[in-house]
N, C-alpha and C positions, 0 to 999 in steps of 0.2 A: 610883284609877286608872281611864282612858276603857276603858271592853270595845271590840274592835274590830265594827264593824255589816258584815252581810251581808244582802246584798239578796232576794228571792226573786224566781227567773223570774218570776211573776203581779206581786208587787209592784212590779216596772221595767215591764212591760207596763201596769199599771195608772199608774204616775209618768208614762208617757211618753202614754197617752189623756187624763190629764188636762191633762198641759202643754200638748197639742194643740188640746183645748178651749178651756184660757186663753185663750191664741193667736190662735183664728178670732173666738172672742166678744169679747176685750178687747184687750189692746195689752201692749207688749214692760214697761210699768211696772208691771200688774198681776201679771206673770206672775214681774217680780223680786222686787214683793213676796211672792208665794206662796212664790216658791222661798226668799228669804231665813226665812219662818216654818216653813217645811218645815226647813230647815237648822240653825234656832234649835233646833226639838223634838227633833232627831236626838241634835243635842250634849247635852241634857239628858237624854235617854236612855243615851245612850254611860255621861255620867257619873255620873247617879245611874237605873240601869236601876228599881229597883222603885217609882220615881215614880209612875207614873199607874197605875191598876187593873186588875186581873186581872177580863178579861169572860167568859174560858172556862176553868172551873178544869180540865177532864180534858186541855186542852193546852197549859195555863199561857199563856194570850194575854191581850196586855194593851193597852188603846185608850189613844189618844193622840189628842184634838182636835187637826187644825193650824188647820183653820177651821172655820167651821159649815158648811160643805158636804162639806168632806174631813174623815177620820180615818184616821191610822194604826195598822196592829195588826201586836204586835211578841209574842214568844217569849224571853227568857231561857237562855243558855246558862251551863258552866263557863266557857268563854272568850269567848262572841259573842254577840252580839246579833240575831238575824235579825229585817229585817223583813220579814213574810207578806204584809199586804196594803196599800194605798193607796187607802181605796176613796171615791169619791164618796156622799156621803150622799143626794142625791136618785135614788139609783137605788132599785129596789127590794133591800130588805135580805134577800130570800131569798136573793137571787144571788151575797149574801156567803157564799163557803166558804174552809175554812182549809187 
């Protein structure tokens, strides 16, 4: 059974800097394709949540490649799935917090 996903304020913040990026840099087909493997990874999370690896075990955070410049980092709940962050990988990785 899919766990239901919840978003995190930063993580829509962050979805919506990088859709924007697409956007200026590339064209409306790139930006479907992201969105479509962003949408792929989600569902695969919904349904099988302990797929991809636990990065932070003191808050149970767990990364998701969607591309080689993005990844997703998601949490585990009783009933939800929250995802934390959407972060661009060519940034600096300190700037990643949870």
């Amino acid at each position: 059974m899919s766990k239901q996903i919840i978003w995190s304020p930063a993580a829509e913040k962050d979805a919506e800097q990088i859709l924007d990026f697409i956007n200026t840099k590339w064209n409306k087909r790139v930006t479907a394709k992201f969105l479509n493997k962003l949408d792929d990874n989600i569902r695969l999370i919904s349904e099988t949540p302990k797929l991809f690896p636990v990065i932070e075990d003191n808050l149970g955070v767990r990364k998701c490649v969607v591309t080689k410049q993005n990844s997703l980092f998601y949490r585990i709940s009783n009933e939800t799935i929250e995802i934390i962050r959407l972060f661009d990988t060519r940034q600096n990785p300190k700037s990643l917090t949870f």
